[in-house]
C-alpha positions as CSV (number, residue, x, y, z in Angstrom):
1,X,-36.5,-69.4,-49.3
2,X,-33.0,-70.0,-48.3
3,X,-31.8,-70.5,-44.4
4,X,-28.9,-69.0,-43.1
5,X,-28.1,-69.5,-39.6
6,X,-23.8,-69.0,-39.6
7,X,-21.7,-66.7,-41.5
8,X,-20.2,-69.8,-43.2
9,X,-23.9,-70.6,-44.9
10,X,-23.5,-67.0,-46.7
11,X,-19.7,-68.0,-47.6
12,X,-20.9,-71.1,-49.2
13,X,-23.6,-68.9,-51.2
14,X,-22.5,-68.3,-55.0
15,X,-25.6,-65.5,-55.1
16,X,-24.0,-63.7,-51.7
17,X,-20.6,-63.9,-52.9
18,X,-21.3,-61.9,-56.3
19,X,-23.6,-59.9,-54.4
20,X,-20.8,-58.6,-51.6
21,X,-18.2,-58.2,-54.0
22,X,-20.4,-55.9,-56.5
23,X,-20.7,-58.7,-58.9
24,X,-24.2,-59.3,-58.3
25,X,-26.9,-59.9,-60.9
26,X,-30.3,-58.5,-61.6
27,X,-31.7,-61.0,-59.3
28,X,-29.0,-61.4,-56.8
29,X,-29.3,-57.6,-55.9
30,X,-32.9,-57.6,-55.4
31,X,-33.1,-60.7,-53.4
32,X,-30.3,-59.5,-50.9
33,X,-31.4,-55.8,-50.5
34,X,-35.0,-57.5,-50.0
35,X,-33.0,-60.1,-47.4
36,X,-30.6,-57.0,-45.8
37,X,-33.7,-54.3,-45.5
38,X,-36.0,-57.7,-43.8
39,X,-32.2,-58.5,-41.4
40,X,-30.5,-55.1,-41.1
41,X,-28.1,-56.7,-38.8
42,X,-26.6,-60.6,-38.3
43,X,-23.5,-62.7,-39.6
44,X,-24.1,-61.9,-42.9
45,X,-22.2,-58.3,-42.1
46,X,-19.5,-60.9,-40.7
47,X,-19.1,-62.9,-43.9
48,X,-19.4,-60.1,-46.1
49,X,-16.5,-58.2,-44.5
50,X,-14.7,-61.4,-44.9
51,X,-15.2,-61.6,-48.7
52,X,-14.4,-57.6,-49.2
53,X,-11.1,-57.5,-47.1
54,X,-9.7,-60.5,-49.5
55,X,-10.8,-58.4,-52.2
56,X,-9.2,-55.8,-50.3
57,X,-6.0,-57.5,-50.9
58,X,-6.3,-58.0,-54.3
59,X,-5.9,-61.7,-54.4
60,X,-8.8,-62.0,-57.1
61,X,-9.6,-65.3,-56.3
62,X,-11.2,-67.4,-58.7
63,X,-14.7,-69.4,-58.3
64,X,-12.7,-72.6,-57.9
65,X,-10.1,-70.9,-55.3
66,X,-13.2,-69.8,-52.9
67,X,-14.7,-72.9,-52.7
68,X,-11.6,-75.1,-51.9
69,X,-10.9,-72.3,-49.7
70,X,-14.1,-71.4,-48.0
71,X,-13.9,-75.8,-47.7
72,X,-10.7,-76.1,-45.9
73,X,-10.5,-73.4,-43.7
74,X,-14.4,-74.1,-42.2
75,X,-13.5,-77.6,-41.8
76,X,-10.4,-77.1,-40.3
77,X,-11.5,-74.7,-38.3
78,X,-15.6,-76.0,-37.2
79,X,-14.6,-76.5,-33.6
80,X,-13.0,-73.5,-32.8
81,X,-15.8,-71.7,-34.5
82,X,-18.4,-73.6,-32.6
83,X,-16.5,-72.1,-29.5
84,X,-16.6,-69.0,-30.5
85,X,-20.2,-68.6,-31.6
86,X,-21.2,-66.4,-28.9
87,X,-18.2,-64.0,-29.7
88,X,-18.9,-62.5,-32.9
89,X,-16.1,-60.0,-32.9
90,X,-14.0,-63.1,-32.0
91,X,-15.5,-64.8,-35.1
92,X,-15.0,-62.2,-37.9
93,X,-11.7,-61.0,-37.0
94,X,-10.2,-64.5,-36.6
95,X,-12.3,-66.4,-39.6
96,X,-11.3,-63.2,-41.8
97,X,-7.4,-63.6,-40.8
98,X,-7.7,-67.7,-41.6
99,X,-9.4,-67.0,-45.2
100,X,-7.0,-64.6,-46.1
101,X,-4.1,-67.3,-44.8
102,X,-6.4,-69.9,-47.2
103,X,-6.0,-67.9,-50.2
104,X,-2.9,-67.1,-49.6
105,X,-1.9,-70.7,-50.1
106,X,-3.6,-71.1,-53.4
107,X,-2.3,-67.8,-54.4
108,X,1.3,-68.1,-53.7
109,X,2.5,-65.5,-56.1
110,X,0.7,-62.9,-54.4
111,X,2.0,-60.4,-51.5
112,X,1.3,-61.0,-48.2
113,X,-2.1,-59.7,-46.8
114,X,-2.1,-56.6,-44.6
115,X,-4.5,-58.3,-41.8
116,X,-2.5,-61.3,-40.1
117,X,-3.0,-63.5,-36.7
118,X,-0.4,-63.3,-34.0
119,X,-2.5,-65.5,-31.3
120,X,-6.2,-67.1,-31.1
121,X,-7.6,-63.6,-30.3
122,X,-5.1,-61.1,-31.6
123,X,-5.6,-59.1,-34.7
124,X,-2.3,-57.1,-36.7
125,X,-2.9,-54.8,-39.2
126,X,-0.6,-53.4,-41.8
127,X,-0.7,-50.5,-43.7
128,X,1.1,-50.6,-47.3
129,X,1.2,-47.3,-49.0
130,X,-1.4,-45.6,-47.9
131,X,-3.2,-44.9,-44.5
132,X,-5.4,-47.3,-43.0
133,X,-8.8,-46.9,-40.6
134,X,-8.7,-49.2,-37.9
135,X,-12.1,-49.9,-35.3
136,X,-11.1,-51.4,-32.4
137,X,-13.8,-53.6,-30.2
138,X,-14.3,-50.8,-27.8
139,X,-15.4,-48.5,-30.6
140,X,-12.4,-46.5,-30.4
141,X,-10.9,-45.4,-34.0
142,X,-7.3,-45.3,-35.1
143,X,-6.3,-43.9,-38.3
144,X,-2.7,-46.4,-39.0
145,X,-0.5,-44.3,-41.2
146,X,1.8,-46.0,-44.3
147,X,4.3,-48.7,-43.6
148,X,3.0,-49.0,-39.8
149,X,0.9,-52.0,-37.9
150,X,-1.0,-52.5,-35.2
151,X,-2.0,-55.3,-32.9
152,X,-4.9,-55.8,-30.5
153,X,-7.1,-58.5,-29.4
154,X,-10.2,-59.6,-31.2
155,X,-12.4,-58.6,-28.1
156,X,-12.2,-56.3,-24.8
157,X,-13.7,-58.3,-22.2
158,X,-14.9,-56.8,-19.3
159,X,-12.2,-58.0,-17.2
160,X,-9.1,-57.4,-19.8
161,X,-7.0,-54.1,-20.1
162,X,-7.7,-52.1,-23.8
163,X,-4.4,-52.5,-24.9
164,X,-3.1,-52.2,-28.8
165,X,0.9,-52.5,-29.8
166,X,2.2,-49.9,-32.5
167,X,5.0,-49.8,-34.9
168,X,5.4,-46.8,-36.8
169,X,2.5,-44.0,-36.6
170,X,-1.2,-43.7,-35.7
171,X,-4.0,-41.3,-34.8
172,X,-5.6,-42.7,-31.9
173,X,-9.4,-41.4,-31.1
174,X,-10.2,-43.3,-27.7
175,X,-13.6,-44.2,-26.5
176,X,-14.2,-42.6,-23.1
177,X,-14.2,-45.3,-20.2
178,X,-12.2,-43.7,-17.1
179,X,-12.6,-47.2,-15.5
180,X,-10.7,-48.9,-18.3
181,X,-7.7,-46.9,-19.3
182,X,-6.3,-47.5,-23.0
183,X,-2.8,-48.5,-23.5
184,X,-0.7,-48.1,-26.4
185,X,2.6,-49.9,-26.5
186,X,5.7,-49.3,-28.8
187,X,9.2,-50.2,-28.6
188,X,10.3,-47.2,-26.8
189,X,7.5,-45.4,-25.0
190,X,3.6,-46.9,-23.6
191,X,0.9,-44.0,-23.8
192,X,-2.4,-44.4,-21.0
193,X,-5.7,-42.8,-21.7
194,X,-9.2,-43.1,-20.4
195,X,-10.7,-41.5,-24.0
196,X,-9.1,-38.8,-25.9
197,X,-7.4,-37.8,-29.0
198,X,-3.4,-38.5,-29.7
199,X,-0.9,-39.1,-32.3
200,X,1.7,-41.8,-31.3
201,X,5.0,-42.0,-33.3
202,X,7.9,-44.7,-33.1
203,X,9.8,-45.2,-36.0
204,X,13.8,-45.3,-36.2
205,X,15.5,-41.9,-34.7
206,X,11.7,-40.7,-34.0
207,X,9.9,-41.5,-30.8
208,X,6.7,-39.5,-29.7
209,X,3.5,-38.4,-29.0
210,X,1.4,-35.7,-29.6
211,X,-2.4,-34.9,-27.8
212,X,-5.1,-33.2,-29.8
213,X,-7.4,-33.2,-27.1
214,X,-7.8,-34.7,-23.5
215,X,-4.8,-35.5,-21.9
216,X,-2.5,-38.8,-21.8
217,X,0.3,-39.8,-19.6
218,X,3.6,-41.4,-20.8
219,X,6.3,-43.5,-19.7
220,X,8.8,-46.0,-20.0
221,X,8.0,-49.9,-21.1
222,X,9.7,-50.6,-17.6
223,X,6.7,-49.2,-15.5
224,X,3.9,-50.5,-17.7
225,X,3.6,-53.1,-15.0
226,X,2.8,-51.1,-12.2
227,X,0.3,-48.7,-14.6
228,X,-1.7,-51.4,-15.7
229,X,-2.8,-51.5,-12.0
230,X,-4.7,-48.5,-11.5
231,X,-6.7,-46.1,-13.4
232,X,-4.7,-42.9,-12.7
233,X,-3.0,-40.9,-15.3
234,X,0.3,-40.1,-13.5
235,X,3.8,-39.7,-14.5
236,X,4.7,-37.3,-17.3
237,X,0.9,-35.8,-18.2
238,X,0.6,-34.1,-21.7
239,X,-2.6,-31.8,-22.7
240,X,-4.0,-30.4,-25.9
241,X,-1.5,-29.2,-28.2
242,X,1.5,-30.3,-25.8
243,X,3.8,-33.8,-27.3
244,X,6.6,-35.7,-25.7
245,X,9.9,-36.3,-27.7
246,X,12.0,-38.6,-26.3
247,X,15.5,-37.8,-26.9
248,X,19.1,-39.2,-25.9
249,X,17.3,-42.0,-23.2
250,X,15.1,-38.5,-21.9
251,X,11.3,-37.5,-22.1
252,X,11.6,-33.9,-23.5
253,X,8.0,-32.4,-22.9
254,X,7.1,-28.6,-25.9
255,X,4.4,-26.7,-25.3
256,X,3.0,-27.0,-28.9
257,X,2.9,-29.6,-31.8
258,X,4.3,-28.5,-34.9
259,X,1.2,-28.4,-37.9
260,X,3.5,-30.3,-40.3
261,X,3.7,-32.9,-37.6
262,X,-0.3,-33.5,-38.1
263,X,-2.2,-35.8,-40.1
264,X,-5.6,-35.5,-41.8
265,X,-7.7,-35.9,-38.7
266,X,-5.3,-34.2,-36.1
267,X,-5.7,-30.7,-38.1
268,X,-9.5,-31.2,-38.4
269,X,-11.9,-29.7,-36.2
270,X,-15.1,-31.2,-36.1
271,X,-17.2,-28.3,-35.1
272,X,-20.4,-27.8,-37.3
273,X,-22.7,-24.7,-37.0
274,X,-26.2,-25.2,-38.9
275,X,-24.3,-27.3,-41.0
276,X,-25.7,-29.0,-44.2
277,X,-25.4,-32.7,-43.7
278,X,-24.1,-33.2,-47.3
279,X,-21.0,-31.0,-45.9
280,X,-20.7,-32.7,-42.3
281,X,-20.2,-36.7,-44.2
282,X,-18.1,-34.6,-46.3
283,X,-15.7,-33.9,-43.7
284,X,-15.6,-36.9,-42.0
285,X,-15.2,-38.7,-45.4
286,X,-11.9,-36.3,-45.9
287,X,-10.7,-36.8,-42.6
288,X,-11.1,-40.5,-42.5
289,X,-10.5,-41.6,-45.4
290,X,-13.7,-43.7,-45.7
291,X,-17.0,-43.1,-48.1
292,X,-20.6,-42.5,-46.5
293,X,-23.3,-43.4,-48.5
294,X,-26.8,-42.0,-48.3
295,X,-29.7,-40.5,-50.0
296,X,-28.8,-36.8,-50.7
297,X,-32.3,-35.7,-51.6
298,X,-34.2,-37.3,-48.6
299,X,-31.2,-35.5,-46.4
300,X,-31.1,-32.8,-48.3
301,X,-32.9,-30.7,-45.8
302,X,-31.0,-32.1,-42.9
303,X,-28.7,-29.8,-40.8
304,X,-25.9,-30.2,-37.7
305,X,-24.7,-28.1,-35.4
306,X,-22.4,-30.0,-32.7
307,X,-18.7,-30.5,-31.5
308,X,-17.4,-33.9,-31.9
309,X,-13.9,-32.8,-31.6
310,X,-12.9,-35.8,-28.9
311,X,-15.3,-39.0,-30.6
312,X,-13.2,-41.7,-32.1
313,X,-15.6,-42.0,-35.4
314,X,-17.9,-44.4,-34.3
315,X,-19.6,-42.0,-31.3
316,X,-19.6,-39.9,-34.2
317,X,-22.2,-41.1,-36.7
318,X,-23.8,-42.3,-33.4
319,X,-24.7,-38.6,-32.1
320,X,-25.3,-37.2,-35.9
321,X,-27.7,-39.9,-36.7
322,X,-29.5,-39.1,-33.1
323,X,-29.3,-35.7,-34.1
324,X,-31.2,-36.2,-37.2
325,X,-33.8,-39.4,-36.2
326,X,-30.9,-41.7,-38.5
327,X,-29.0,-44.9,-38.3
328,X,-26.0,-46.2,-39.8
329,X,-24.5,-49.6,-40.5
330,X,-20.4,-50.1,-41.1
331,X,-20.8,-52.6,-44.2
332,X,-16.8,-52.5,-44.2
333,X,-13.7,-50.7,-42.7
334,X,-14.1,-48.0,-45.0
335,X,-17.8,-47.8,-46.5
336,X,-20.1,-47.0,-44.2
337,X,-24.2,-46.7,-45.1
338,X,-26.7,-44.0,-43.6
339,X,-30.4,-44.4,-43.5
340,X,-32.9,-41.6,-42.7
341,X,-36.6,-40.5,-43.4
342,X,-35.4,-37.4,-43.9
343,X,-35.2,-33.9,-42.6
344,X,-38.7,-32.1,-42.8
């Protein structure tokens, strides 16, 4: 029986590698279903998320490529990794940006990869062409629109302020913590939450922010400093429906946010009535742009009604698989896996 004790022993695994890139064979899929069903959580999620976001990219890397790559970034890299061990958000994010900056050097003909390192413990994220989904540490869930990016640290620690930088445009659903407010930084404006949902916008001749539900406070980058030091919302206070333009140096405050401003998940409601199950992944799957697999005929009998209106998607799947004796398990950014006995 193979041993694997870090997420570098499943890197260094031919079998895992075909198996968590869909290029498994007969045996390699019935060893690791066997191996996930007997570890249903551990660093092979780590690793495997690794692998699919440089697929992600489509560098296509040979056999050769991964080995000489997996090689010199684990070496390089074994103290710092050692370090780390106990911080396995720490560990994935950073060992996934220093792959993708591995391949990247064999691959030089390729375009740059969408997930970079800016510090140690700092993540950015870049959307190309199309809209991203983004899980912060704190479980709060941003959905990055096109030709935008997005920085935050690899962790929230206890003791650290949640705090992400934005260029360009994002839905932000916040995870509720009214002792640890949520920042979100652009060039022009800094929003503050406790947990709610907002659109923040700050591209060239366009700077705003629109609140779906909850409500947010905005200001200047000038008084960031002095905000950061409590956990009051204070200044100019937006609620549902209400968004701030800022205009000629001013704030302008309207009473209601256009519908052609709104993305995907800022015009959905999540409100489900004796809903079928099959209908409520559905919605989330639209809204999200992610795909939910599960079994349809054990579920097939399962039902919802609840309003998860203000849950980044996370608390989501976490209250819908209470509500129906489930569990879930994110195997990437964007595929996420259900289990259930079933709905009798």
């Amino acid at each position: 029986m193979k041993t694997f004790d870090l997420f570098e022993d499943y890197l260094r695994d031919d079998s895992f590698r075909r198996w968590a890139t869909d290029q498994g064979t007969y045996e390699d899929i019935r060893f690791w279903e066997a191996y996930v069903a007997e570890h249903p959580a551990g660093e092979w999620q780590k690793a495997r998320e690794i692998l699919l976001t440089l697929e992600a990219q489509t560098l296509s890397p040979t056999d050769q490529e991964v080995d000489q790559g997996v090689s010199r970034i684990l070496e390089d890299t074994r103290p710092a990794l050692r370090k780390w061990y106990r911080r396995p958000a720490g560990i994935a994010a950073a060992v996934a940006v220093m792959l993708l900056g591995a391949f990247w050097f064999f691959r030089t003909e390729t375009a740059v990869p969408a997930l970079t390192a800016v510090a140690p413990t700092d993540i950015v994220v870049r959307a190309g062409s199309t809209r991203q989904l983004v899980l912060l540490p704190d479980g709060s869930s941003v959905d990055l629109q096109p030709q935008s990016s997005l920085t935050y640290a690899a962790t929230f620690s206890t003791d650290s302020l949640r705090k992400v930088s934005l260029t360009g445009e994002a839905f932000f659903e916040v995870a509720k913590n009214p002792q640890k407010p949520f920042f979100v930084y652009t060039a022009s404006l800094v929003t503050k939450v406790v947990g709610t949902s907002f659109t923040v916008r700050s591209r060239q001749g366009d700077a705003r922010v629109m609140v779906k539900t909850g409500k947010v406070s905005v200001f200047r980058p000038r008084e960031a400093s002095a905000q950061e030091k409590n956990t009051q919302l204070t200044g100019l206070v937006l609620l549902p429906d209400q968004q701030v333009i800022l205009r000629n140096n001013e704030l302008t405050r309207s009473l209601s946010v256009p519908v052609s401003l709104k993305n995907p998940v800022h015009q959905q409601h999540f409100e489900f009535s004796n809903a079928p199950v099959s209908d409520v992944f559905a919605t989330l799957e639209k809204a999200y742009g992610v795909k939910i697999q599960y079994d349809p005929v054990r579920m097939k009998n399962c039902y919802l009604t609840a309003s998860l209106d203000d849950e980044p998607l996370t608390e989501k799947l976490n209250l819908i698989c209470q509500t129906l004796d489930a569990s879930f398990v994110q195997q990437t950014t964007t595929r996420i896996a259900v289990d259930s006995k079933g709905c009798d």
